[in-house]
C-alpha positions as CSV (number, residue, x, y, z in Angstrom):
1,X,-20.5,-12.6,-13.2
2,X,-17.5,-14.0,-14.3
3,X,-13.8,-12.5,-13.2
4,X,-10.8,-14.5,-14.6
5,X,-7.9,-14.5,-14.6
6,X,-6.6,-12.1,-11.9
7,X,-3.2,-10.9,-11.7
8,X,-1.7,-9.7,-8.2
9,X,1.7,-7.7,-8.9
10,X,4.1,-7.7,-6.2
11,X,2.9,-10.7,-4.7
12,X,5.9,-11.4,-3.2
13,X,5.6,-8.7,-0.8
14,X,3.2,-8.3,2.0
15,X,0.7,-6.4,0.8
16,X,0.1,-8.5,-2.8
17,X,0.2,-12.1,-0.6
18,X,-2.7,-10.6,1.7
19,X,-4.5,-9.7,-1.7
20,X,-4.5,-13.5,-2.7
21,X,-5.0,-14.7,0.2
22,X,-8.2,-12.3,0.9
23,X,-9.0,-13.2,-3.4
24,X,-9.1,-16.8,-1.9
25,X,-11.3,-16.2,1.4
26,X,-13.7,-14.8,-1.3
27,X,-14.1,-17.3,-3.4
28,X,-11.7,-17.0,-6.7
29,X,-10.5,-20.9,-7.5
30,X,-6.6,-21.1,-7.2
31,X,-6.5,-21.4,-11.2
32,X,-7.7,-18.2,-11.9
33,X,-5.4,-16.4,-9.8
34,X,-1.8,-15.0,-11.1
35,X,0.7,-14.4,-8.3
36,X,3.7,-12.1,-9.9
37,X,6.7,-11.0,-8.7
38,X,11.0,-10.8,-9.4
39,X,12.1,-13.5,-7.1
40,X,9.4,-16.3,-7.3
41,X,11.0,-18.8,-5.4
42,X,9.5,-16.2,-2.4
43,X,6.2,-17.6,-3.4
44,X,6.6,-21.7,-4.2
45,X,3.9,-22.1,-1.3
46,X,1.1,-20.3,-3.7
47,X,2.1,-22.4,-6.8
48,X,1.8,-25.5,-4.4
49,X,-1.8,-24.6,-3.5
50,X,-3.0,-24.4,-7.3
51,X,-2.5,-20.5,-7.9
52,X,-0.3,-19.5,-11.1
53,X,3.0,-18.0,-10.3
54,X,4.8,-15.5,-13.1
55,X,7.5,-14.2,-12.7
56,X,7.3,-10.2,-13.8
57,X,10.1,-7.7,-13.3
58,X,8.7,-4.3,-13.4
59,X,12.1,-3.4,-15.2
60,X,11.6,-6.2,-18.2
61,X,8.5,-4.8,-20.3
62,X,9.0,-8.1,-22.8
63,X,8.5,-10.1,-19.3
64,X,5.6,-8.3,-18.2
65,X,3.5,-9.1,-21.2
66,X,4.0,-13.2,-20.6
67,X,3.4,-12.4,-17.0
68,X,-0.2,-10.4,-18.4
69,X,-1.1,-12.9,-20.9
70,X,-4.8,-14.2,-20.5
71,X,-5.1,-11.6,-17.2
72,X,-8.8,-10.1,-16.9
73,X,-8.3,-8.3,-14.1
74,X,-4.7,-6.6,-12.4
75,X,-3.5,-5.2,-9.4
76,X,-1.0,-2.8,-9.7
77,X,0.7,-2.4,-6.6
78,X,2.9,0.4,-6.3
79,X,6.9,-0.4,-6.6
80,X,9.0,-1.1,-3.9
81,X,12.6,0.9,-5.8
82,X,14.1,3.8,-5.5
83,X,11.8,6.9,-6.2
84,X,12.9,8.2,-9.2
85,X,12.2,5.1,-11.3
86,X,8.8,3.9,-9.9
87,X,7.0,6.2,-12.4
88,X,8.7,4.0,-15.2
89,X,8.3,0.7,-14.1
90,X,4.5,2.0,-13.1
91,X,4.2,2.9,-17.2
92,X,5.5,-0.5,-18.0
93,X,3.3,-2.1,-16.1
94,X,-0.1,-0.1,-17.4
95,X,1.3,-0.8,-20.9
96,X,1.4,-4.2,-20.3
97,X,-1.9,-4.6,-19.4
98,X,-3.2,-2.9,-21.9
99,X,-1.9,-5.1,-24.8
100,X,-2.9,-7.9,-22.8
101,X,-6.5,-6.8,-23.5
102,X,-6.7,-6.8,-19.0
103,X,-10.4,-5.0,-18.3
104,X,-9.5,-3.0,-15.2
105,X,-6.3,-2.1,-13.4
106,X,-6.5,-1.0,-9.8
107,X,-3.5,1.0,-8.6
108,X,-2.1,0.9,-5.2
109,X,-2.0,5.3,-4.4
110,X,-1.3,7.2,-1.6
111,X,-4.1,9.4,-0.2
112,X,-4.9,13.3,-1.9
113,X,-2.1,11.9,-4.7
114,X,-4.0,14.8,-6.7
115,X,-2.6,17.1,-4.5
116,X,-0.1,15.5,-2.0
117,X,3.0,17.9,-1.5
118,X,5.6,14.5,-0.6
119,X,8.1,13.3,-3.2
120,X,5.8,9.9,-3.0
121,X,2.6,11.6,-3.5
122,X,4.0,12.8,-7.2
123,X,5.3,9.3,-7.8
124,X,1.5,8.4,-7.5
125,X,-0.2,11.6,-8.9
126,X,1.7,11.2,-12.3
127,X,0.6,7.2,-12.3
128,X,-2.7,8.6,-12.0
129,X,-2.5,10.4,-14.8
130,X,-0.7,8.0,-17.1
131,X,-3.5,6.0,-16.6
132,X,-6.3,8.1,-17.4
133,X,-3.7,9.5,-20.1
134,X,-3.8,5.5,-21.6
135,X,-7.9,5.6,-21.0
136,X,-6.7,2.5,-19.3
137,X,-10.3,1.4,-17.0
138,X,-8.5,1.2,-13.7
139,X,-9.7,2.0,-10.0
140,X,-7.2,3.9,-7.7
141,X,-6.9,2.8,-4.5
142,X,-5.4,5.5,-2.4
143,X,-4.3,3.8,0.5
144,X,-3.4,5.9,3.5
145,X,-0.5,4.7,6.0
146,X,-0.1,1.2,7.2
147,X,-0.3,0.3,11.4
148,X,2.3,-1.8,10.2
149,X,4.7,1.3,9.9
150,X,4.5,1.6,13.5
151,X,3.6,-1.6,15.1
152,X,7.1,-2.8,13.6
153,X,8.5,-0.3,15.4
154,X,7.5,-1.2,18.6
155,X,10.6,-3.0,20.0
156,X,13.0,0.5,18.9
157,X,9.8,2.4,20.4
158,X,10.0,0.6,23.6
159,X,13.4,0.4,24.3
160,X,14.1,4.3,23.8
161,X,10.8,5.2,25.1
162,X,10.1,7.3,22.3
163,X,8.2,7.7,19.2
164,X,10.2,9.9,16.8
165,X,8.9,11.8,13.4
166,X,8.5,15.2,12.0
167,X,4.4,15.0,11.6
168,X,3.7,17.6,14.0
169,X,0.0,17.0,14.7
170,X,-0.9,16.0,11.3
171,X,-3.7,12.9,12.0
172,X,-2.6,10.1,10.1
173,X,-5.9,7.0,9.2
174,X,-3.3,4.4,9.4
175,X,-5.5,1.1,9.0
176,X,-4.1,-2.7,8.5
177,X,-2.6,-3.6,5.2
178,X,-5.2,-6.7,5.5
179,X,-7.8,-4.1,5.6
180,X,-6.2,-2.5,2.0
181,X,-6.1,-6.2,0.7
182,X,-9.5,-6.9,1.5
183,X,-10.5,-3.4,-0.4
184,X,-8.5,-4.5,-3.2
185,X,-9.9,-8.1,-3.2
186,X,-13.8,-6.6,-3.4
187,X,-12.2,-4.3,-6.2
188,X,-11.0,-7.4,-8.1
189,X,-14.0,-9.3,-7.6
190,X,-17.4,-6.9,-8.0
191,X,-18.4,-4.6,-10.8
192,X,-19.1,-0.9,-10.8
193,X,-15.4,0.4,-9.7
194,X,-14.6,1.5,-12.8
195,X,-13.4,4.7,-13.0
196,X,-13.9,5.1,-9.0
197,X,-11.1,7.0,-6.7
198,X,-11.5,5.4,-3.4
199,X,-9.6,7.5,-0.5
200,X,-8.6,4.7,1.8
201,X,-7.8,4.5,5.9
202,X,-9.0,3.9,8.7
203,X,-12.2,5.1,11.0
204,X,-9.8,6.2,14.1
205,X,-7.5,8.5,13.2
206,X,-4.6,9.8,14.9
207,X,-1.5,12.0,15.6
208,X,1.7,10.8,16.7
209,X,1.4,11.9,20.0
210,X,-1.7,10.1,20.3
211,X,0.3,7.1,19.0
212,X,2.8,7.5,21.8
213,X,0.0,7.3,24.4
214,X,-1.9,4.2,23.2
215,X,1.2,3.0,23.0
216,X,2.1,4.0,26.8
217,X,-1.4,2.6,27.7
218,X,-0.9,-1.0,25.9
219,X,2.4,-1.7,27.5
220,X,2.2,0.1,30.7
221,X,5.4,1.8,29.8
222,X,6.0,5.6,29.6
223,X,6.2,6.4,25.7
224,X,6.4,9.9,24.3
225,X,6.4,11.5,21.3
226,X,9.8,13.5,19.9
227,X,8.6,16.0,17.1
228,X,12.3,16.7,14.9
229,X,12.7,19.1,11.8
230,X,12.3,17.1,8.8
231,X,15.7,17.1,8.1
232,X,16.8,16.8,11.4
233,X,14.4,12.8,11.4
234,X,16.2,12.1,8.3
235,X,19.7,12.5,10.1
236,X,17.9,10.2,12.3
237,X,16.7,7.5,10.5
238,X,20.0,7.6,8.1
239,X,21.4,7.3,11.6
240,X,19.6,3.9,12.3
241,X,21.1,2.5,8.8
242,X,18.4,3.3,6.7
243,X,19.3,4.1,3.1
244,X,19.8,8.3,2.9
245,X,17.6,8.6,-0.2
246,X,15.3,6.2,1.6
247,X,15.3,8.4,5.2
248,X,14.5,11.6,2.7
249,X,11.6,10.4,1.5
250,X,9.8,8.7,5.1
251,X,10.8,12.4,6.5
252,X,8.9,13.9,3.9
253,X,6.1,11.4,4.0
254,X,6.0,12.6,7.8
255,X,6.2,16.6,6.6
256,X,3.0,15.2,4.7
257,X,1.2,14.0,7.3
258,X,1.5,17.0,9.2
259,X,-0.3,18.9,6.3
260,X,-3.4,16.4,6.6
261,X,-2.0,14.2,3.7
262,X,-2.5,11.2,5.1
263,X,-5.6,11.6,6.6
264,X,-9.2,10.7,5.5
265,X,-12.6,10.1,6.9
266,X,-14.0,9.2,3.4
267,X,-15.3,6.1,5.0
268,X,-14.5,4.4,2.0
269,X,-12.4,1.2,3.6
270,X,-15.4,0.4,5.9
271,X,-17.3,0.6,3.0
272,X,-15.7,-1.6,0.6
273,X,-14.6,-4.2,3.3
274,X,-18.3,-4.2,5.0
275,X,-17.2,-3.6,8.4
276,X,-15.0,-1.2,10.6
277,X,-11.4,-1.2,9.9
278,X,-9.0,-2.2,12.2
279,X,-8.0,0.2,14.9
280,X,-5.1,1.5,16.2
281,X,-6.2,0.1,19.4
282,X,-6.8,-3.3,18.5
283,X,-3.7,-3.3,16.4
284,X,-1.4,-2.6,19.6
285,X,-3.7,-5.3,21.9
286,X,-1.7,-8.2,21.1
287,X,1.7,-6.7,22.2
């Protein structure tokens, strides 16, 4: 079989540069990788190890189709702007493709985006359908939380001694976003995904207050968990200096979780990847 070009949007974020770095681990030459994103400058180091670097704005549809040209393959990972426009520059980006003549686009999703309740499950849900809409062949890769989300955390966790959200005790498969790049990487490289929903996380779930005690248990330092109203953790986070529409919208993903919308035990990661996804455990180890 023979896969080439493939294009990784957003590859100047974390997620995309784990794609080609997991692409490379699998055996894709340099050449036939296309590393994408606004601010290319963030991504000199690929260009300097052989891989192409476009720049595409998800906002410039003229920009996108260069950035396409010659593609075979795309990931589409979901865009980092303010909610209300990420259904646009996803459209742009499927439209794109498509005149580029690209075989398969794999979309970054959320998990249940068919019938997610959160302001970013309809963001995803009407991606979906734009692309069945276009017939566009694509894969959807419904990627549950990232560990990320709260290992980040874990200096403001420490020093108040608390983990704060509004999930209730929702279970949440957070897994690594190394573990989503490696699914997307087997995506990108092996036939038969075509058409394929893959509901994505990891084999441990967990709820918040389970959080707080692995937490307590890898630091040796009392940690609990502080359930707010979901308006009452936006106040919060807005209160930290995140963006209000941006607190909105992680208080909601949490009034999600508490429904079950982030969890899975599909099995589907462990699947793709061929071995268990990282845990929650081993995730906290190295603190």
């Amino acid at each position: 079989m023979t896969i080439m070009p493939i294009v990784v949007t957003g590859a100047t974020g974390q997620l995309g540069r784990l794609t080609v770095e997991a692409l490379l681990r699998r055996g894709i030459p340099a050449a036939d990788i296309i590393a994408t994103g606004r601010d290319i400058a963030r991504i000199k180091d690929l260009a300097d190890r052989g891989i192409t670097v476009r720049r595409a704005d998800f906002a410039d549809a003229d920009g996108l189709a260069e950035a396409f040209a010659g593609a075979d393959r795309l990931l589409l990972i979901s865009a980092s702007v303010p909610v209300g426009e990420r259904v646009a520059h996803h459209r742009r980006v499927i439209d794109a493709a498509a005149s580029a003549g690209v075989s398969l686009v794999a979309y970054t999703s959320t998990t249940h985006a068919d019938t997610a309740t959160t302001v970013i499950g309809a963001t995803h849900r009407e991606t979906e359908e734009y692309l069945r809409d276009r017939a566009t062949p694509s894969v959807l890769l419904r990627n549950s939380w990232y560990l990320e989300n709260y290992t980040g955390q874990l200096p403001q966790i420490l020093q108040h001694g608390a983990v704060v959200g509004a999930a209730g005790e929702g279970r949440i498969s957070a897994a690594s976003r190394a573990d989503y790049a490696e699914a997307a990487a087997v995506v990108l490289t092996t036939e038969g995904h075509t058409g394929a929903v893959y509901e994505l996380g990891g084999d441990a779930s967990f709820t918040l207050t389970e959080l707080a005690a692995a937490i307590s248990a890898a630091a040796g330092q009392q940690v609990a968990y502080a359930d707010l109203p979901v308006a009452d953790f936006a106040r919060a986070l807005a209160a930290a200096g995140l963006p209000a529409e941006l607190a909105e919208v992680l208080a909601d993903a949490d009034r999600g979780m508490s429904r079950g919308e982030m969890y899975t035990d599909s099995g589907d990661l462990r699947r793709l990847i061929g071995r268990p996804p990282v845990t929650l455990t081993e995730a906290l180890a190295g603190m």
